[in-house]
Each structure stands twice: as C-alpha cells, then as structure tokens.
C-alpha positions in Angstrom: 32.6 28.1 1.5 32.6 27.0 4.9 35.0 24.2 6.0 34.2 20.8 5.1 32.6 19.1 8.1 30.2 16.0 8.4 27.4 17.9 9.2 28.0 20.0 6.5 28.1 17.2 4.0 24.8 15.3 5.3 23.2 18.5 4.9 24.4 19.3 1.0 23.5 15.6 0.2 20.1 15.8 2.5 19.3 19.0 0.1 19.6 16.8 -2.6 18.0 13.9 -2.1 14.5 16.5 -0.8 14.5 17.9 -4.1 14.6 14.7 -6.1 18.4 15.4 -7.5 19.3 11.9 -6.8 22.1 12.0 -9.5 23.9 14.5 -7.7 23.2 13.4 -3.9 25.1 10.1 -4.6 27.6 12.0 -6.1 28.2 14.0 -3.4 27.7 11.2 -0.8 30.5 9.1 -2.7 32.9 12.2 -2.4 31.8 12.5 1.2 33.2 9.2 1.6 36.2 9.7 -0.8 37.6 12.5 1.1 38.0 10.6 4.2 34.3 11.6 6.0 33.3 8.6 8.1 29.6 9.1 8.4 27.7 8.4 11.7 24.7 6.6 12.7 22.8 9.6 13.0 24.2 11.1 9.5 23.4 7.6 7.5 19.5 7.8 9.5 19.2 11.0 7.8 20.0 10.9 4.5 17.9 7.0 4.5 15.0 9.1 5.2 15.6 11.9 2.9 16.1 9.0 0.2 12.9 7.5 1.6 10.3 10.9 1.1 11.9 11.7 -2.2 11.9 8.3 -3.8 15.7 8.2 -4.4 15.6 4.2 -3.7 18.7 4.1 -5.8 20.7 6.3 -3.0 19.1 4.6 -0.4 20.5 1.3 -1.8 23.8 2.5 -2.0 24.1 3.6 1.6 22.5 0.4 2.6 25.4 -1.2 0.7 28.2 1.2 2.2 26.6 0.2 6.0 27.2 -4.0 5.2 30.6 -3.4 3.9 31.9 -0.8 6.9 30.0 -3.3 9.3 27.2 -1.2 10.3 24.4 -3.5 11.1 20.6 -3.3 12.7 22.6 -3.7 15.5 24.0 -0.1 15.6 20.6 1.8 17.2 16.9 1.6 16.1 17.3 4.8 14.4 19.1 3.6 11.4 17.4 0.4 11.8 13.9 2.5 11.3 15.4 4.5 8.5 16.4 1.4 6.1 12.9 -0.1 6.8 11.3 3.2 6.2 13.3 3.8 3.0 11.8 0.2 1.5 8.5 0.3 2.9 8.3 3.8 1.5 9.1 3.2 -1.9 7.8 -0.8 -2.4 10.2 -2.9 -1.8 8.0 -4.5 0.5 10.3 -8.0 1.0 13.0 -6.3 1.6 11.7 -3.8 4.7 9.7 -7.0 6.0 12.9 -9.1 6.4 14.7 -5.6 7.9 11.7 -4.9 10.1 12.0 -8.8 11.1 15.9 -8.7 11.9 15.8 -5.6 14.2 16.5 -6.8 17.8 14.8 -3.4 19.2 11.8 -1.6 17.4 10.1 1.6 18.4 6.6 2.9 17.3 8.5 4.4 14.6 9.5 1.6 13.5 6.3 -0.3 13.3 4.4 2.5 11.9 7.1 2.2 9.3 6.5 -1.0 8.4 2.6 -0.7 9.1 2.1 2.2 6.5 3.8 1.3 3.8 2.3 -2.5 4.0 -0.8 -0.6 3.8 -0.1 1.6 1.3 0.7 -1.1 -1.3 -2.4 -3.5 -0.2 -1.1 -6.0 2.4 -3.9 -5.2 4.4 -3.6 -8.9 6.2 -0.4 -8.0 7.3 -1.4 -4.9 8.7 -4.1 -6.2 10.4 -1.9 -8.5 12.0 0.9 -6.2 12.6 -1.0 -4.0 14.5 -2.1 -6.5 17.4 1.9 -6.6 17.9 1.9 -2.9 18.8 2.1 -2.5 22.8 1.4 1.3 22.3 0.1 2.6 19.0 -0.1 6.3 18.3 -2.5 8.1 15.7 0.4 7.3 12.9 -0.3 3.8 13.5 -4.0 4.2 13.0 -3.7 6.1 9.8 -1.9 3.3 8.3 -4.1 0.8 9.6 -7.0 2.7 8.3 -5.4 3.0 5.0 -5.2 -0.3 4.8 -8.7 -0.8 5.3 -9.3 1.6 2.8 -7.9 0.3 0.1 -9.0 -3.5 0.9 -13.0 -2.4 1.0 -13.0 -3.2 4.8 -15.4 -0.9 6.0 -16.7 -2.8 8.9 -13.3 -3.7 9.9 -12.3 -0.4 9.9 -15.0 1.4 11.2 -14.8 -0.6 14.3 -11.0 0.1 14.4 -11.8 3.7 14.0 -14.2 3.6 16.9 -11.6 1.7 19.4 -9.2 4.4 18.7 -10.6 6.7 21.3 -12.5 3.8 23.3 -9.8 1.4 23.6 -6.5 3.3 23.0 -7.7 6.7 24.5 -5.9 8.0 21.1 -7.2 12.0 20.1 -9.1 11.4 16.5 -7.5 14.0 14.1 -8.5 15.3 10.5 -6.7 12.2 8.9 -8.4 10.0 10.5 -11.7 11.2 10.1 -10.4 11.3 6.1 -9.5 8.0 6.2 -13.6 7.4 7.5 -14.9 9.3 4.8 -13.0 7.3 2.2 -14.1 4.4 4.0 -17.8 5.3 3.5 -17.2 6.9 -0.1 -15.6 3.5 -1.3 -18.8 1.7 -0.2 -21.5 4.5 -1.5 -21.5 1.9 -4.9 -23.3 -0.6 -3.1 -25.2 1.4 -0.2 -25.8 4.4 -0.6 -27.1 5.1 3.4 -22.7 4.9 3.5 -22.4 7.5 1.3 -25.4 9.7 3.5 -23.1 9.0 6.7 -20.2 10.0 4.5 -21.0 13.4 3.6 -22.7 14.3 6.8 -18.9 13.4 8.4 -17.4 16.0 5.7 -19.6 18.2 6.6 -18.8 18.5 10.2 -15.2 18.3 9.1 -15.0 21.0 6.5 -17.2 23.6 9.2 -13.8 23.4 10.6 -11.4 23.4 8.0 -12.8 24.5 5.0 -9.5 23.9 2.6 -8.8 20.5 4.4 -7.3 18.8 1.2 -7.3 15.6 3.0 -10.9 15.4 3.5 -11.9 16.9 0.4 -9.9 14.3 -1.8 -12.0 11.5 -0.4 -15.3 13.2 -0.7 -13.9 13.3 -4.7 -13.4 9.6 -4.3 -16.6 8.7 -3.0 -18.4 11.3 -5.4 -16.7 9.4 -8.5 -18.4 6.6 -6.8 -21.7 7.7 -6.9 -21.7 10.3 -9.2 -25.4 10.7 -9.0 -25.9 12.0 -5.6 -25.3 15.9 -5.2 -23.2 17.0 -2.1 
C-alpha cells in the first residue's frame, strides 16, 4: 500500500463515489479527515462532482457541511463554487443550486451551464430561457441545456429559432446533440402536425448517414415514433 497522501485519498473516495458505493466513499472521506488530511479546494471540487454524476447527494451534502464548518466558502475559487452548484442542480435540488449559483461572486461558463442544465432537465424552462440571455459567451453545453429545456416544455418554435442562432448568431459548431435535441423537438410535436414529424425524420436521416449507432439521435427518433406510431420510418 502506498503512503497515505491527499491525492491518494481523493482518488480512493473519487473511485467510490463513480461507482455509486456511496456508503463506503463517506466512510473513507470521514477517515480522510480523521487522520489529520486537510483537503484542498481542488480535492473537495472533485469529489463534489464525482458525488454529482453518481447521484451520491448524501456525500455531497456532507462535504458541503464539512466546507461551512472549516470556513470554506464560494469565496474560495469558482471551481468549488461550480462543483456544489453542479452537485444540486445535478441531482434536483434545484433551490438549493439556485441560491449557490446566486451567491457566487465569480461564475464561469461552467458554472452557468451548471445551473442552465439541470434547470432544464427538471422543467424550469422559464428560467433557462432567462438564464441564458445572462451568458456573455455560451458554448454548445449551454445550448444543449437550453434546447433541453425547450424540449421538455413543447417549445418548438422557441427552440427551433434558438437552434438556428446557434451558428448565425453565436458562430457556435452544431454537433450530434444538438441536432438530437432538434429531432426530439420535431418528434414531440408529430402528435399535432405531422409535416414536424416529416422534417423530423428527414434530420435523422442525414444524421444516422453519419453515425449509424448514434444512440443520441436514435432515442428521440423512438420518442417521436411513440408519438406517432402510425407513420413508418
């Protein structure tokens, strides 16, 4: 066993937050701490966002704790700052990443994308939309979760025009998620027009020519199928 170090530890408790073992990552974590291992910014951003792709909230909550009794605040670097929203925002706990997004003195496009994505994942689509006018230079992250967003609201004109200003507007390069994001778009109004669900398939079309296995693309074309299961693709 190789000497205890602190980049030893964030990497065992890193390992087991990735592979869900939440249990044992505070564990460890909490003998990290107990044998005298002061963690740094940089150690306490990466286990936050280990915590925040697995779903370990509960982790992420007691780190979050740890930071406000040792003093380490939003103040400390917009790194941490970005992993505590991302850990909330991630996993729900929408209030909570809002009034940490909110607090942070200094913001990167990290961190609004952050905030932005998982807004849009759980249907706070106004708040995206707003969000996003606060950007001063989105990147294709951004547009994914304002696309989601969109998505999930039924705002296909809204995002169809967004979609089209990406390139136009922002000079952004349009990628396969984004062009998934415009097929779900279509496929969620095929129910009500079908001429969407025409423009739908013709993107997936061009889309699959290219990448063939694309599981993106070919989980919205099952969407918008389930939507108008009586057209053949």
């Amino acid at each position: 066993m190789p000497e205890k170090s602190s980049s030893l530890w964030t990497t065992m408790v890193c390992g087991y937050a990735q592979n869900f073992c939440s249990n044992e990552a505070l564990d460890l974590f909490e003998d990290m701490v107990g044998e005298g291992f002061e963690p740094s910014g940089s150690t306490l951003a990466s286990v936050l966002s280990a915590c925040a792709r697995s779903g370990c909230l509960e982790l992420g909550e007691r780190i979050h704790e740890f930071m406000m009794v040792k003093g380490v605040g939003l103040g400390d670097g917009v790194i941490l700052g970005t992993a505590l929203v991302y850990l909330y925002a991630k996993n729900g706990a929408i209030a909570m990443a809002r009034r940490l997004f909110d607090e942070m003195s200094e913001r990167n496009v990290v961190t609004w994308n952050a905030m932005i994505c998982g807004l849009g994942a759980y249907g706070y689509v106004d708040d995206v939309l707003d969000l996003r006018e606060w950007v001063v230079v989105p990147n294709g992250v951004t547009f994914v979760g304002v696309l989601s967003a969109c998505c999930h609201a039924g705002l296909i004109d809204v995002g169809c025009e967004i979609f089209r200003s990406m390139k136009s507007v922002y000079g952004i390069e349009l990628k396969i998620q984004h062009y998934g994001c415009l097929v779900d778009l279509h496929g969620r109004g095929a129910s009500t027009n079908s001429g969407n669900t025409e423009v739908a398939e013709r993107v997936v079309k061009e889309i699959l020519a290219l990448e063939p296995q694309n599981n993106v693309v070919l989980s919205a074309f099952s969407n918008m199928q389930r939507l108008d299961t009586g057209r053949k693709f």
